[in-house]
N, C-alpha and C positions, 0 to 999 in steps of 0.2 A: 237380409234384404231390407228389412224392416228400418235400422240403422244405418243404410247404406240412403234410402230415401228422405231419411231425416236429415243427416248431413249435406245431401245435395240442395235439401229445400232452405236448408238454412243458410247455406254459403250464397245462392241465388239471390237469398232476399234482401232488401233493403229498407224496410217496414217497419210500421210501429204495429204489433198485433194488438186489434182487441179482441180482448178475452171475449168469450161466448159468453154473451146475458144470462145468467140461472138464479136463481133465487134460493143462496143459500145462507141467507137472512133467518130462515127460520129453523135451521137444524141444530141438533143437538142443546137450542134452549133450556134451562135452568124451571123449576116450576114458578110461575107467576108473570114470565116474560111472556114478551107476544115479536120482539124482533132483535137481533146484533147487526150493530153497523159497523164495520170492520172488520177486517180478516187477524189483526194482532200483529203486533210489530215480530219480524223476523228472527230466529233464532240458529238456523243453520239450512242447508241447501243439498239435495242428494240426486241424483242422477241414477233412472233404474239403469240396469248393464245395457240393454239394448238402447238404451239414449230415447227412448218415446217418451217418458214420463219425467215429468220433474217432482219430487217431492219437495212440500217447505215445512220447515217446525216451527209453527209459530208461537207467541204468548198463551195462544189458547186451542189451536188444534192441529190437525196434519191437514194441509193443504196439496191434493195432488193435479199436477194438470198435464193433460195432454197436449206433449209438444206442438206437433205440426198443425194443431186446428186451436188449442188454445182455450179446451173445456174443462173444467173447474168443480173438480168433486171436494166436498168437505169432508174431512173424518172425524165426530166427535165422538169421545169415549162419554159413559155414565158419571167419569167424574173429571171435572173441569179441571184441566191441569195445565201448564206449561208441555211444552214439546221440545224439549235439549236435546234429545239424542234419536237419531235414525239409522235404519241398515235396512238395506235390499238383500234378502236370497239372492245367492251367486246367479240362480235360475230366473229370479225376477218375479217369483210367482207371490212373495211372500215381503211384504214391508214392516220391520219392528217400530214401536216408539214408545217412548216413555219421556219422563222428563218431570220438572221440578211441582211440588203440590199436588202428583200425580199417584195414587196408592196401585196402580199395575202398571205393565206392560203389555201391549194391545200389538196381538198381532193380525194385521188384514190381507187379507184375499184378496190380490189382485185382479181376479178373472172379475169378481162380482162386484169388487170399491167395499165390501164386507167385514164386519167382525169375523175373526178366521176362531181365535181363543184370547183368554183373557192370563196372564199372570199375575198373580196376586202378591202384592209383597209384603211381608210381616209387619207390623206394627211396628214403629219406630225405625224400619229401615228409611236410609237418608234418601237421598233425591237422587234421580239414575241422570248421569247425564254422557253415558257412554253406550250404544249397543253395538254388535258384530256377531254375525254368523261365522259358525267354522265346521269344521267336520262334515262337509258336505251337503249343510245345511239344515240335520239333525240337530246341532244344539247351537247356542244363542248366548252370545257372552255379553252380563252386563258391570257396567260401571258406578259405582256412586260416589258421591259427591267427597268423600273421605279416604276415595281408592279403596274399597274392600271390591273384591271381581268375586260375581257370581257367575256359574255355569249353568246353564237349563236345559234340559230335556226338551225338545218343540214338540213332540209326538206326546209325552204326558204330561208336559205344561211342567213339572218339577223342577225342585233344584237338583242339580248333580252333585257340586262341589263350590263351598263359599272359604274364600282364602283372604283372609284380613291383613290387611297392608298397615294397619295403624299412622295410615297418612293424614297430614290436616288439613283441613279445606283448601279447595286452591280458585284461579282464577280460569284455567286455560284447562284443556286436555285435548290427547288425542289419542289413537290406537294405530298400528299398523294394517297393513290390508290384511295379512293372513290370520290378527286379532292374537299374534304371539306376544306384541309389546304395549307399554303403556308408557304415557308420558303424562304429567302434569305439570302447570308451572304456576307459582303465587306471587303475591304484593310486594314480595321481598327479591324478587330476581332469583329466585331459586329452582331451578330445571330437577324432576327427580324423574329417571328412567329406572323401570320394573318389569318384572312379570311373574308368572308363577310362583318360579323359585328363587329371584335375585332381584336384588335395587342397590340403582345406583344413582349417583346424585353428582347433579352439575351444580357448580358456585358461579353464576353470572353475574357478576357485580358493575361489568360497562364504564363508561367514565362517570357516572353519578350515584351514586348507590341509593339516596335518594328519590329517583326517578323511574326504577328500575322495574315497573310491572310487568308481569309477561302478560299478553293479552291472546296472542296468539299460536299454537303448535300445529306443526304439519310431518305426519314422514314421509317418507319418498317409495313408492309404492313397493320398494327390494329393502325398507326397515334401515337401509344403512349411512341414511342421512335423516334429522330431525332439523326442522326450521324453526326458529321461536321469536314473532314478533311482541315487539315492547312499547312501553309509554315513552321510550325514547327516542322514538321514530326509527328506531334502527333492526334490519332483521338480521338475523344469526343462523351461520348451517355449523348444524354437529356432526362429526364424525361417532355414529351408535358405538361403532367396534373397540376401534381406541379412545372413546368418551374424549376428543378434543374438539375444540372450535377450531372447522375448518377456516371460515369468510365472515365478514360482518358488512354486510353491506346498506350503505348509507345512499340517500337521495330523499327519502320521505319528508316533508316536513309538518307531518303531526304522526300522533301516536299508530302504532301498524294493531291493524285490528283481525285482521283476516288473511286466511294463508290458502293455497294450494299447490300440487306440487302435479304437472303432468304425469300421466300413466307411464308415460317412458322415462321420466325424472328426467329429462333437457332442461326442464325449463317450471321456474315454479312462479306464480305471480301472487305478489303480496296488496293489500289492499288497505287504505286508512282512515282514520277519524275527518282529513280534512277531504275527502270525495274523491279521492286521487287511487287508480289501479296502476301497478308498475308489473312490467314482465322482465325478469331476467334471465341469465343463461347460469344454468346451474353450474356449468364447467367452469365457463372464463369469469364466473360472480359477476359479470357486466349486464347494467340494463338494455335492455334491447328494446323496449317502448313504453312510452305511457299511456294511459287511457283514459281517458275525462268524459264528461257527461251524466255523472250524480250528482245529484243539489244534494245530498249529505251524505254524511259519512259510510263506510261500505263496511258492513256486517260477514261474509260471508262469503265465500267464496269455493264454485267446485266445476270439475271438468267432463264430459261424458269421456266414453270408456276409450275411445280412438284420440282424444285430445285434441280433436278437431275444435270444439267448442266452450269457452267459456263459458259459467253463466255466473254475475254479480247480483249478489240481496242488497239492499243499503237501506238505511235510517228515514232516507226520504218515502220509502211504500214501495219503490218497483225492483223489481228482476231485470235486468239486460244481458243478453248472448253478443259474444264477441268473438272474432276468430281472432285465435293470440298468433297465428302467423301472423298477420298483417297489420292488427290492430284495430280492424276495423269495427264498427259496432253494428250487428244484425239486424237488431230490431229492440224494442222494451216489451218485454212479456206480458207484462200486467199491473198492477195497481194496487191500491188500497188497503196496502199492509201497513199503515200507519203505527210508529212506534208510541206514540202518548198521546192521550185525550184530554189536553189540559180546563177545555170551558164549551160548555153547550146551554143554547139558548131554544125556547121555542117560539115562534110565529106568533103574532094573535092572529090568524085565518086558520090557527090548527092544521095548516098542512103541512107547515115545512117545518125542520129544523136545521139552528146552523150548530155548527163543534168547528171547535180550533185547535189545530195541530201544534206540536213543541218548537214548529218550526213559525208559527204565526199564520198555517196557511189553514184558510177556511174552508171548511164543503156544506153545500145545504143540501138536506134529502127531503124525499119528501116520504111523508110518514104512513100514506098509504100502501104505496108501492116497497118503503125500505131502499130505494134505490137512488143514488147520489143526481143532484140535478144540474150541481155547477158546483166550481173549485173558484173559490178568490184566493189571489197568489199574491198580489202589491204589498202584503203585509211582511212578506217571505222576508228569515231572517235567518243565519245559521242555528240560532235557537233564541227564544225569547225569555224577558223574566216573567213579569205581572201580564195578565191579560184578564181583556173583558169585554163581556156583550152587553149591549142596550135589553132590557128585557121585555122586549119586542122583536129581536132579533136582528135590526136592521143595522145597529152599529157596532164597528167593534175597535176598541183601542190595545192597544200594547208597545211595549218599551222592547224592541230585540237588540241585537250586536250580532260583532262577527265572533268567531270562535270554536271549539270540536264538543261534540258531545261523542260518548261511549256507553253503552247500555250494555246489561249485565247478560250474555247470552245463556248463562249457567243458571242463574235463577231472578233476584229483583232488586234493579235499582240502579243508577248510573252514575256519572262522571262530568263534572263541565269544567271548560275550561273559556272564558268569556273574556277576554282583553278589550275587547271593544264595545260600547255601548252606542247605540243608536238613539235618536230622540224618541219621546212620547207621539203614536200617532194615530190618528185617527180615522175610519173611514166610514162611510157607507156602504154598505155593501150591496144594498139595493141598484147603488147606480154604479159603483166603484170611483166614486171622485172621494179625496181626501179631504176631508173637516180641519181647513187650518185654527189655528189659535195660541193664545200665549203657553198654554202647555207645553208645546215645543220647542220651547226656551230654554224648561226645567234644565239645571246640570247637574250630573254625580247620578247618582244611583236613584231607582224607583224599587217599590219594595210591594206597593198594591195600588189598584187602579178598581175604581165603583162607578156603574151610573145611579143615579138616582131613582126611586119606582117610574116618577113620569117622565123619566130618557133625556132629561133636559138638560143633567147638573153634569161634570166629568168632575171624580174626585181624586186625587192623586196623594200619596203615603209620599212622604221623602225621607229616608233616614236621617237621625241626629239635625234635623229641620223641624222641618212641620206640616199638616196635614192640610191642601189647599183645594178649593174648587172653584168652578165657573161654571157661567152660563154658557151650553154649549153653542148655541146661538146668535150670542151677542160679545161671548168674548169677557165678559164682564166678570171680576174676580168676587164669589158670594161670602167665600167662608177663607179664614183662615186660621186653625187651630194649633197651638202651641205643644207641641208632642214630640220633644226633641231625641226619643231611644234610638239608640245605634242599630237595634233588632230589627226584626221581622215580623212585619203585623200586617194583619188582615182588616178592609173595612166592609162593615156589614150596615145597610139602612132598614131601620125599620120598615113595615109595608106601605104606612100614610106619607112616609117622607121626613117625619117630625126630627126623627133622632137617628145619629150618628155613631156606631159603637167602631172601635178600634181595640185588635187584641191581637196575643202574640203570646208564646210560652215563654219568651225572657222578656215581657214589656208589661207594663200596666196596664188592665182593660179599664177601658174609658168608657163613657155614657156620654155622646156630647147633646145637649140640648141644642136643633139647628136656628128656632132664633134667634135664640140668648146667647149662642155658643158657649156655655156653662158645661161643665163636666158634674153630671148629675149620681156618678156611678156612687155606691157608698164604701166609706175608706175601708172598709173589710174587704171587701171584692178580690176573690182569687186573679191571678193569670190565667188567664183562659188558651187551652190549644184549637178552641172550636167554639162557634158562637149562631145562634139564632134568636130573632124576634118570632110569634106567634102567628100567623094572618090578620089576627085583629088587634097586632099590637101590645097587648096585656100581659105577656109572658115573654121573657126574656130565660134562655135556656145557655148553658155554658159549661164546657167540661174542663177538668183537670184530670191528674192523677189517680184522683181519690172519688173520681163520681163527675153526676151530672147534675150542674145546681140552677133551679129554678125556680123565679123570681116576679112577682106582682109586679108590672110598668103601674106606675099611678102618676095623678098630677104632681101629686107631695112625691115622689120621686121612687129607688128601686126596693124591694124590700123580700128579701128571702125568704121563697115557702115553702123549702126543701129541699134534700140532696136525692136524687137514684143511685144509688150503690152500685158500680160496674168493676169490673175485673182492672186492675191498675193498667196503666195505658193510654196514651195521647189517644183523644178523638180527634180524628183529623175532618170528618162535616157534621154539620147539625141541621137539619131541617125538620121544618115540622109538616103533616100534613095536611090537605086542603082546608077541612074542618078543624084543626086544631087540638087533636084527641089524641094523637101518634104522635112522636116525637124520632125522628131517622138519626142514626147514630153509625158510625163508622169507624174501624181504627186500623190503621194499615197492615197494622201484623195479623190480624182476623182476615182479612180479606172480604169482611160480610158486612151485611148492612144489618144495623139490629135495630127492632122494633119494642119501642116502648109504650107505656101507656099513661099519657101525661098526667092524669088524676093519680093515680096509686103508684105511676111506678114498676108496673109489676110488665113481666118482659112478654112481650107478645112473640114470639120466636126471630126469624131471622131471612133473609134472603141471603142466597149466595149465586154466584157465576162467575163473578173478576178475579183471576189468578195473579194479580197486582193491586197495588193501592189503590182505593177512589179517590175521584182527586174532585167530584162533584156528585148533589142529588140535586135535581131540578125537576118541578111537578110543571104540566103544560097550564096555559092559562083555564082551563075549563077544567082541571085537577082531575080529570080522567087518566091522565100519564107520567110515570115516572119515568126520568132520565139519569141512567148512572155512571158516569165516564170513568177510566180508567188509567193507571199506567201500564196496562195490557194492550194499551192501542183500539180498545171498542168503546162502543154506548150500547147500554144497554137498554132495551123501553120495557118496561112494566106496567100492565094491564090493573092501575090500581082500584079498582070497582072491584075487579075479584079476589084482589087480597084482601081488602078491608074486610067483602062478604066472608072468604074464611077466615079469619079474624074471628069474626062475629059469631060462626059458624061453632067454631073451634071452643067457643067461649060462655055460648049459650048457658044459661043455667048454673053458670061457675059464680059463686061470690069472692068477692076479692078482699081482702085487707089491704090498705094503704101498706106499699112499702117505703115512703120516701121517708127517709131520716130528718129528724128535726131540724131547723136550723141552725148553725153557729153563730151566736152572737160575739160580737167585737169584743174583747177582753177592757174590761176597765180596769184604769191603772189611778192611783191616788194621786197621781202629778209625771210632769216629761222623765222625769229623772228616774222614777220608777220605771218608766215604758222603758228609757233607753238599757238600760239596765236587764230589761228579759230579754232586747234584742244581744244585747253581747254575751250573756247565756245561752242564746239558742246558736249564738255564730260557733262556739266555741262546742256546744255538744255535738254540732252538726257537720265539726270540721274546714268549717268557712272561714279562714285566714286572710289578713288584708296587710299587705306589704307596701313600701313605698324605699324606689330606688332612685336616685336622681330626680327628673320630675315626670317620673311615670310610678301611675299606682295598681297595682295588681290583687285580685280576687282570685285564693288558689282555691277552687272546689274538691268536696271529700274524695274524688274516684280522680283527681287527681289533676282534671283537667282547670284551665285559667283564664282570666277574660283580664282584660289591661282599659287604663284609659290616663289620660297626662294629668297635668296639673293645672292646666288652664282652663279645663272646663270639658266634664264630658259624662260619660253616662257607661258603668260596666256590670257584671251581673252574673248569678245563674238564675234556674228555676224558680227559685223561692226568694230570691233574694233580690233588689235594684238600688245600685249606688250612684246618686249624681254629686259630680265633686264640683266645685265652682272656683270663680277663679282666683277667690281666696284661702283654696286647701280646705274647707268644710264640706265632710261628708252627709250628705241627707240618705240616711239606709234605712228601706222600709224592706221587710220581712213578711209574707206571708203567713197573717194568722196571727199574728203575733203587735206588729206594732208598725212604727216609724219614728224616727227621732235624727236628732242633727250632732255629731261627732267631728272631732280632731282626733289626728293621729302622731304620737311622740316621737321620739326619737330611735324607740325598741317596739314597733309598731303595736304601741297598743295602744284601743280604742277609748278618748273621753267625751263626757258627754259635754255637747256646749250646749249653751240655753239660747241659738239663736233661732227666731223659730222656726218649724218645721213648715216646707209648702206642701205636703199631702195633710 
């Protein structure tokens, strides 16, 4: 009956629902926060059997909502994980989930929205991103990330039977309904079907072999068809029985990300990177409609149990129900599932905050309440590159295009594919008029985008170019810095305005003095993957590989007063705290925020909650708040008055010993010839080879990978290493650590030194 009401309420309606107002802004927070804004970009879509509920898995928890009114319960377990995999009891009473960064499996109680039990997984098990119930709902099949299947007892939470597949990672999976079959499929176009006791293996190689990802698998509710959507916009049904390709059928035009197949298997509808839903007929492989109305790409895709109803996840944050007879679209569920949190700013009135989505689109909350006040869309792009706010929040620039993006529903990280590039723009967001000016002339590629402290200056990165700004105001061009790396670099201003640092893990970090426009940095100065000024200026902070190096700003210029020792590993933000005592440190593969302590060094513990990268720290203007955006699709706020207090707390009556390691001074060399000469030492221990074919020259690095640049003039590289050639074939190679000096290359590419002189 229950089902029978749902389906009539939904076929009737023609509606956008809004979700029920709750406030679930403040559940299952992390210690130290005080709100999340976002729900986490989408990871798959489940339908209990009676069609009332929808479950979602997101980045960061299980999202369930009730269909026909549209109320929004959150489930967060004790430990912040990803959500890959779900399953309903055939009964409905019971929801599993598990999923990537996540050390159980949580299964809840539907009657109550409840912790029901916990399973615990061993130590070093991989990431689960498969569940199913079998046997009548007694035990609980899961999947991990490498195909080993484990069985579980539900009644004593135990394992039964664990049966290792010795499969290798893949990108796609699926399970049949009755949880007898398993499919996976990887980067290589390679389809492997298993189960208990047998594996078999498809060779999908398509017209490209090249292009060949599988992104998506589906079976057909009777196991004896398998779908598998690809980066080559093309889907595929397999015959399970006789292991053949029955159809391949074509119409997509970007990569198929998401499959389903109706309960009765007539009809299965595939879904893609560029926003587009297709339904077809399973029999005659012919489409029978399309479906449009997602501004991005479609994640996800599932059916209730009578197949009366679609519902689609997408890239862009909503859910939409569609009846695939007709094609028509219901209604849009809901909101705010945001896939990336690329830049957030705060207010000076301390109420609001804005964040900018992957796509360029803005929301401002207000920070009382935690609750969204308004969406700026004019910036709306298929996905953007550089982005930036005024840091007052009122303005915001960024460079998008048109193109697909694919995010990893298995666990982190994504895919882009960008053919078009848009201009540099700008707006206000207070009023939503655009900020014309010569910026939007820029051509080719943008790489980073700065305002200045007092909101006035737009500063713009241009690869193998140079580094340019203006008055946003007047239009008038103030700065133009000669920084011609082919790379990717970030620009940082100090707090007064004064200076200009530019840095990048394959570029040279720069120091620009803004009214002399001087590069002040000194010639030893690592690459930096992360970079911050002090609040007042005087400290300059910068990581590498090998640590985080901190450095005296004076008028006489920079000068090293230490390294912090950290675990090897790009930092990918640096910020300091309001006072200037903390130093915030981040690395994407930790997931945490680590807290330093600027004088000694020594580690003040850690913050966690983001099951993805952070991609920003930003304190409010009155440094009572911290802001931590994500590629989980949230912001985080943190109550910083009460970390510092435990801090302090924590630390009382502790004496410390400085850990910062001394500084490295620059190597002196008794002349150029000598320096050039450690550099082709170190090229040579280090396995850094420099070839030249025709009039291109090529950099092979040790792990095998290569960077190329011509002979007229250009700029190539790894980590450590930066070659610009000019367009008389002399190479200028500076070495991290080590040196710089100016070389020719012979006829058996080996390095000589010339004596013209070097410009670092």
């Amino acid at each position: 009956m229950k089902h029978f009401f749902f389906t009539t309420f939904l076929l009737n309606a023609a509606l956008i629902l809004t979700v029920c107002a709750q406030d679930n802004t403040k559940v299952g927070l992390p210690e130290g926060a005080i709100a999340r804004l976002g729900k986490g970009g989408i990871n798959l879509m489940r339908f209990s059997p009676d069609g009332t509920r929808l479950a979602v898995g997101t980045d960061v928890a299980v999202w369930l909502y009730d269909v026909p009114d549209g109320k929004e319960t959150a489930l967060f377990t004790e430990h912040p994980g990803q959500v890959n995999a779900l399953a309903f009891s055939t009964d409905g009473k019971i929801l599993a989930s598990g999923g990537h960064e996540n050390p159980v499996i949580q299964l809840w109680d539907l009657d109550t929205d409840s912790q029901l039990s916990t399973l615990t997984l061993p130590e070093g098990t991989q990431p689960i991103s498969m569940l199913t119930f079998a046997k009548g709902n007694t035990t609980l099949i899961s999947l991990d990330k490498f195909g080993n299947i484990t069985y579980w007892d539900v009644d004593t939470h135990k394992k039964v039977l664990d049966i290792v597949t010795e499969l290798s990672s893949y990108d796609a999976v699926a399970v049949s309904k009755d949880g007898s079959t398993f499919a996976a499929g990887d980067r290589h176009g390679t389809i492997r079907l298993w189960n208990a006791t047998m594996e078999h293996q498809f060779e999908d190689w398509g017209d490209d072999p090249e292009d060949q990802d599988i992104l998506a698998l589906a079976f057909s509710s009777d196991r004896k068809i398998l779908a598998s959507g690809s980066e080559d916009k093309a889907v595929r049904l397999w015959d399970t029985e006789k292991r053949l390709k029955i159809a391949t059928l074509k119409g997509h035009e970007a990569s198929v990300t998401a499959l389903a197949f109706s309960p009765d298997g007539k009809t299965i509808a595939t879904g893609d990177a560029g926003k587009v839903i297709k339904l077809w007929d399973v029999d005659t492989q012919r489409e029978r409609t399309t479906l449009k109305g997602h501004t991005s790409g479609i994640c996800t895709l599932t059916f209730t149990l009578d197949g009366k109803i679609l519902a689609s996840g997408s890239y862009d944050g909503t859910i939409r129900f569609w009846n695939p007879d007709t094609g028509q679209k219901h209604l849009t569920f809901t909101a705010g599932h945001t896939e990336w949190v690329k830049a957030v700013a705060f207010a000076e009135n301390g109420i609001t905050l804005a964040t900018a989505a992957f796509t360029g689109v803005v929301e401002v909350w207000n920070l009382k309440t935690s609750q969204e006040l308004t969406t700026f869309t004019k910036a709306k792009n298929d996905l953007t590159g550089p982005v930036a706010f005024s840091h007052d929040a009122t303005r915001f620039a960024s460079r998008g295009g048109s193109g697909t993006i694919v995010f990893d529903s298995l666990g982190s990280g994504y895919r882009m594919r960008g053919p078009g590039r848009g201009n540099i723009e700008l707006w206000d967001i207070t009023t939503g008029e655009q900020v014309s000016g010569p910026w939007q002339n820029i051509e080719g590629n943008t790489n980073a985008l700065a305002f200045s402290p007092d909101n006035k200056i737009l500063v713009v990165s241009i690869p193998r170019q140079n580094i340019r700004a203006w008055d946003i105001n007047t239009g008038l061009e103030l700065l133009a810095f000669n920084a011609a790396e082919p790379f990717g670099r970030t620009l940082v201003y100090s707090p007064n305005g004064s200076l200009l640092a530019t840095h990048g893990m394959h570029v040279q970090t720069r120091v620009w003095d803004v009214t002399t426009q001087r590069d002040i940095a000194p010639p030893n100065i690592m690459n930096a993957s992360a970079l911050a000024f002090s609040p007042d200026g005087k400290t300059l902070a910068y990581g590498h590989p090998n640590g985080i190096v901190l450095s005296d700003v004076t008028k006489t210029g920079i000068q090293e007063r230490g390294r912090i020792p950290t675990n090897r590993g790009f930092n990918t933000m640096l910020t300091f705290s309001p006072d200037g005592k903390i130093l915030l440190d981040s690395k994407n593969w930790r997931l945490l925020i680590q807290l330093w302590d600027v004088n000694t060094g020594n580690d003040l513990g850690t913050l966690s909650g983001h099951t993805e990268g952070i991609e920003t720290l930003v304190f409010s203007h009155d440094g009572k708040t911290l802001a931590s955006s994500s590629w989980d699709g949230t912001v985080l706020l943190w109550d910083w008055d009460k970390i510092s207090a435990k801090i302090a707390t924590d630390n009382m009556g502790k004496e410390f010993q400085s850990n910062l390691e001394p500084p490295q001074n620059p190597i002196e060399y008794a002349g150029k010839a000598e320096e050039a000469e450690a550099i082709i030492n170190w090229l040579k221990k280090h396995n850094h080879r420099i070839s030249k074919f025709g009039n291109e020259y090529t950099l092979t690095h040790p792990n095998g990978g290569a960077s190329t640049s011509g002979s007229g003039g250009g700029t190539m590289g790894s980590r450590d290493v930066t070659i610009k050639i000019d367009k008389a074939g002399i190479l200028h190679i500076r070495v991290q650590g080590v040196g710089s000096a100016t070389f020719t290359l012979d006829e058996e590419d080996n390095l000589e030194f010339h004596s013209l002189p070097d410009p670092d």
